[in-house]
C-alpha positions in Angstrom: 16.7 4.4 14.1 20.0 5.7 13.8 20.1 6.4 17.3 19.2 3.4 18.5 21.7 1.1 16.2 24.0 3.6 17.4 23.8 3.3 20.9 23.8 7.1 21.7 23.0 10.4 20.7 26.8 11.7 20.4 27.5 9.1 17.7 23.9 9.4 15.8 24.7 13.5 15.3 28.0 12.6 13.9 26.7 10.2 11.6 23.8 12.1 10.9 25.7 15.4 10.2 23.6 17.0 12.6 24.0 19.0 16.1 23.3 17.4 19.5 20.2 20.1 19.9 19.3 19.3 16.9 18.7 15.7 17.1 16.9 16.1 20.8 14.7 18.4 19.3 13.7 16.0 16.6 13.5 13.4 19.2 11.1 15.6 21.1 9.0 16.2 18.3 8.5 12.3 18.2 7.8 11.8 21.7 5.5 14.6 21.8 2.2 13.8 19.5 2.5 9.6 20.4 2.8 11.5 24.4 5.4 9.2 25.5 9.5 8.7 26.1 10.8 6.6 23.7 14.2 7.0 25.8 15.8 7.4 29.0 18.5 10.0 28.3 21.1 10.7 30.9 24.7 12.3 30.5 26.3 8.2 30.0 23.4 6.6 29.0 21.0 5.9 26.2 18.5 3.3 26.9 15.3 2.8 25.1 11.6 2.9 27.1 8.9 0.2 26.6 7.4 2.6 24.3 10.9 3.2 22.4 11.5 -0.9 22.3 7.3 -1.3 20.4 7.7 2.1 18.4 11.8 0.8 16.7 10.0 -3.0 16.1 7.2 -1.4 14.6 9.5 0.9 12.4 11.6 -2.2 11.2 8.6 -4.7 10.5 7.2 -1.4 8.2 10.8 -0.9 6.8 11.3 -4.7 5.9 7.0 -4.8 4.3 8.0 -1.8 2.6 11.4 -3.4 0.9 9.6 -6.3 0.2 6.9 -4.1 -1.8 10.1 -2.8 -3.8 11.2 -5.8 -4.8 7.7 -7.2 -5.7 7.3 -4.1 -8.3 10.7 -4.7 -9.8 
């Protein structure tokens, strides 16, 4: 997610505290067991795929149930 809000990878590590390998690996591991890009990388741009638009809506509609499940049990 922090990729995405960011806008690129360069930006995510730095926020992230992590390397540039680093995060493309963890990106990788991702893509590979749902066997699909979630992004088009090149060296200037970061763009998400079909896939990467469903799989980042999906993420925030479970984010925002799961907040609202926190709230419910306080």
């Amino acid at each position: 997610m922090v990729v995405v809000s960011q806008g690129s990878f360069t930006t995510a590590t730095k926020k992230r505290g992590v390397t540039p390998s680093t995060l493309s690996k963890l990106i990788t591991r991702l893509e590979s067991p749902l066997s699909v890009k979630l992004f088009e990388r090149t060296t200037r741009r970061l763009l998400l795929t079909d896939a990467g638009k469903k799989n980042t809506n999906n993420r925030r509609s479970s984010l925002r149930q799961f907040n609202k499940l926190l709230i419910s049990l306080v």
